[in-house]
N, C-alpha and C positions, 0 to 999 in steps of 0.2 A: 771309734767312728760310728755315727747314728745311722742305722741301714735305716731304707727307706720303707715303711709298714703296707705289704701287701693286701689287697683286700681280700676278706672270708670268701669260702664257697655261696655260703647265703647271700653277702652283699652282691656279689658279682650275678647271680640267677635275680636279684633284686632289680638291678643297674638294667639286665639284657631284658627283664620285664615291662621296665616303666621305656624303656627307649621303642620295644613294639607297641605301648599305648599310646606314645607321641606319634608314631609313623602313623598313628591309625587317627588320629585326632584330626593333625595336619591341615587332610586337604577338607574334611569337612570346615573348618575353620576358613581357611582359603573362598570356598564355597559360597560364604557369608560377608565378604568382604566387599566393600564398596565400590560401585564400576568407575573405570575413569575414561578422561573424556576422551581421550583417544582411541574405545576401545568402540567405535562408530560402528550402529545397526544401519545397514539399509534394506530397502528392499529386494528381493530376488528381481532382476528385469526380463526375468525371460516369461513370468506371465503376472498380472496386478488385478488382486482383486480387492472388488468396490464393493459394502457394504450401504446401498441405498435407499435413503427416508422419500415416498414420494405423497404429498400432500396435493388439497387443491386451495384456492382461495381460502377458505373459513378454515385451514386446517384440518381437513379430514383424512384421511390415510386412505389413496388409491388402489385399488386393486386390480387385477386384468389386465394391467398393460401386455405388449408384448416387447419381444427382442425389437421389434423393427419400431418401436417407438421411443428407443433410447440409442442417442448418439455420445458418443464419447471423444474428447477430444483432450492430446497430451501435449503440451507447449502450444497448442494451436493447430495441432496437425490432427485430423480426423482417426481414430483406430477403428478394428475391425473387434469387435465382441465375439471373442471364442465361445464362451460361459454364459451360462444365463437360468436365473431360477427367482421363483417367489414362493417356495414352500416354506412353511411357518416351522423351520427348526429349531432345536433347541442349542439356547444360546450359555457360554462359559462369562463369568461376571468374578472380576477383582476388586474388592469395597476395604479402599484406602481410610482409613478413620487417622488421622490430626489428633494427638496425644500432648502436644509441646508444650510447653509452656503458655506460647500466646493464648491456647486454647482455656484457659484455667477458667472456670464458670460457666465453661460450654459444654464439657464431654458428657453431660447427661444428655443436652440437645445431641451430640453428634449420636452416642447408642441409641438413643430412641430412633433416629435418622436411619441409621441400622437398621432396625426393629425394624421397620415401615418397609423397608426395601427388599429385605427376607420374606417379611406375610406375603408379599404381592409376585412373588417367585412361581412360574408353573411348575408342573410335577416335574419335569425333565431337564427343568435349566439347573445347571453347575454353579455352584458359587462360594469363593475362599475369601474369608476376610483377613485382613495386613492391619498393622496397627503402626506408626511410625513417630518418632520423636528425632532422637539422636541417631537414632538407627532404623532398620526395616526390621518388624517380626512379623511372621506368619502367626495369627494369632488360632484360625481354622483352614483345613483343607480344602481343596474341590471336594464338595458332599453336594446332596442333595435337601442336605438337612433345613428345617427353618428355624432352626431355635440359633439365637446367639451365644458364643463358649462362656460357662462361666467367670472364666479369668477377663474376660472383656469388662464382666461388671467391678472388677479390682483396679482398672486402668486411673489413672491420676495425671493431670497435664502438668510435665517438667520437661525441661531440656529445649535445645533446639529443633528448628523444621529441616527434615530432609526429602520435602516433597517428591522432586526431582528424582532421587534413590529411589523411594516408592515407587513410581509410575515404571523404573527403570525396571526394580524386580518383580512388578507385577506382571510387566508386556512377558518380560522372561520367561516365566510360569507357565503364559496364556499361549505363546509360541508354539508350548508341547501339548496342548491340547489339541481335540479333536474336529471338535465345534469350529464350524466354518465361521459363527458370529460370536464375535469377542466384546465384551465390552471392560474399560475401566471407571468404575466409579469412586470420585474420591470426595470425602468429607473434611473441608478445612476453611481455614482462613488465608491459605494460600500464599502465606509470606515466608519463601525459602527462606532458611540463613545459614541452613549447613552442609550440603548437596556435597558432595563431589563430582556427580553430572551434573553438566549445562541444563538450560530449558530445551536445547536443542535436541539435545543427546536425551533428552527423556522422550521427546515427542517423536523424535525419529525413531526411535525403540517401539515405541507404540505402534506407530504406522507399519516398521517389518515385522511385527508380531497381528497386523490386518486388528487391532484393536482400535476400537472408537473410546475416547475419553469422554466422559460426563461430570460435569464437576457440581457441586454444592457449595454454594458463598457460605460460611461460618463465621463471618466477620461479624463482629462486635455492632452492634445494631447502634448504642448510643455512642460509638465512639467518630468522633469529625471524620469526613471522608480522607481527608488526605492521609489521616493514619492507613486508612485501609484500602487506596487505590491500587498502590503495588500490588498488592496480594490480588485482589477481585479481576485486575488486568491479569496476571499469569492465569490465572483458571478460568477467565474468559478467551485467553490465547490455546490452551490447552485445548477446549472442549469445539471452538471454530476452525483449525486446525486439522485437525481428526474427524471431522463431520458431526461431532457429538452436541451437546446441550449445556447452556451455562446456565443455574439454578441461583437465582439471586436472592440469597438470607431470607428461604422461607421458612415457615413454623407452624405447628398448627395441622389445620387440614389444609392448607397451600402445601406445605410437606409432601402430605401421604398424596395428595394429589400429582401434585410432581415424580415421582417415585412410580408412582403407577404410570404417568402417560411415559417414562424410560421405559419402563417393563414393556408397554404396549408397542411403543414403537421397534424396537428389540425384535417384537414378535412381528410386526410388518413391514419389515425391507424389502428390496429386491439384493439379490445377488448380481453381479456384473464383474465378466473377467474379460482380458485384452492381453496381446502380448505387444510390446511397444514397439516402433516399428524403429526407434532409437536405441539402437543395441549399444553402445557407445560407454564406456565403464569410467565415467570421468568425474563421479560423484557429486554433482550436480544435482540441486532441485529442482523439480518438473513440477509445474502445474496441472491440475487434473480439473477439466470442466464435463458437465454431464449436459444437455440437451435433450428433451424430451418433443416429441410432435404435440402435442397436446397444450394448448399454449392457458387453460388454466389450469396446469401442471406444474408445482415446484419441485425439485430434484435437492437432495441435500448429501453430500457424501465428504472423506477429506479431500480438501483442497489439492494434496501433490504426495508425495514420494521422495526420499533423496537416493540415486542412483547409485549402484556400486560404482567400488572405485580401485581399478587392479595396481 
């Protein structure tokens, strides 16, 4: 009869080795793994705070106002402003760069894009850049730094878009930060094809993470529009949504000009905080309207919120 062959001393301290580098691997793995759409951000309702663009006609960026010249209004119902500031803080920034495929004979436009948006960073703003194809990678940290990571200049457009994911793990990031003002900036062509979050579930992740989206059109300049409406409508939904800015396939010094008036406006918001007077946890989206006294005053902030939901 063939006994069955125990294993050595060695194998066995082998076996109990490699099963503690699995335990340890695990959850960092886990970690990295794709959100799903069930897995719904909203916002906290017990207080909402507004990141606000105030211009006047020609576009100029107002300054001075006070509290009592902004009214705030949630589903139609007037709020009471707890909160209120226009100090010029320093702002946290997530620059999503488009790797995919569809991107192929653009990614030198989108690093330069980069580039441009790094120079024009003040000394105290934070900013990590994410590189996205098939998957999300952190490609650099919250630093302070202006120089782009070497391995960005190695990047090659393959695979599919996972916009959606991006936006999701960037708000994530920007959530644990400090900085009251958040932004995300994303460089693409904007044509999801392999998310496993919704567009909803991206934007609403943003919104409880108090991040304003910015987007940059990277679409193919000579190719027909209908190729490229889908894509240019998500990144115009995205950036109108969130109170941000849609940047429509500039190049050039239209680029770095654009880049520059985000950084600017960045640095001149007002701050606006409310606690709703709808405590109601029914997961619901609320409309958010702002109002100013000043009537050649524009006000720009996001649009709503989606409510918890118990």
């Amino acid at each position: 009869m063939n006994r069955k062959r125990q294993p050595t001393r060695p194998q066995t301290l082998w076996l109990l080795t490699l099963i503690c580098l699995l335990s340890l691997i695990a959850p960092a793995v886990r970690s990295h793994t794709r959100p799903q759409d069930d897995e719904v951000e909203r916002v906290n309702s017990d207080l909402v705070v507004l990141n606000v663009t105030v211009t006047n006609k020609q576009g100029e960026y107002l300054h001075g106002l006070k509290r009592a010249d902004f009214k705030v209004f949630e589903d139609g119902r007037e709020q009471t402003i707890t909160g209120f500031g226009e100090e010029a803080t320093p702002f946290a920034a997530a620059l999503l760069l488009d790797i995919s495929g569809s991107m192929e004979g653009r990614i030198s436009l989108a690093r330069s894009a980069a580039i441009r948006f790094l120079d024009g960073l003040r000394t105290d703003d934070n900013v990590a850049v994410y590189s996205f194809h098939n998957d999300v990678r952190q490609m650099q940290d919250f630093a302070f730094t202006r120089d782009l990571d070497p391995l960005v200049f190695g990047l090659n457009a393959d695979g599919l878009t996972v916009l959606n994911d991006a936006i999701v793990h960037a708000a994530h990031d920007l959530a644990a930060r400090p900085e009251k003002r958040r932004a995300i900036v994303v460089l693409s062509d904007g044509a999801d094809t392999h998310s496993a979050a919704s567009a909803d579930k991206a934007l609403n992740t943003a919104l409880a993470a108090n991040a304003t989206i910015y987007t940059v059109d990277l679409s193919d300049r000579n190719a027909m529009k209908s190729e490229t409406a889908a894509g240019s409508a998500a990144l115009s939904h995205f950036a109108a949504r969130s109170g941000g800015r849609y940047l429509s396939s500039p190049g050039g010094k239209e680029l770095r000009d654009a880049f520059a008036a985000v950084v600017e406006e960045l640095s001149n918001q007002y701050t606006v905080s409310y606690r709703p007077t709808n405590r109601s946890h029914d997961g619901r989206w609320r409309t958010i309207e702002i109002k100013l006294a000043r009537t050649d005053a524009n006000a720009r902030t996001r649009r709503g919120y989606r409510a918890p939901k118990d």
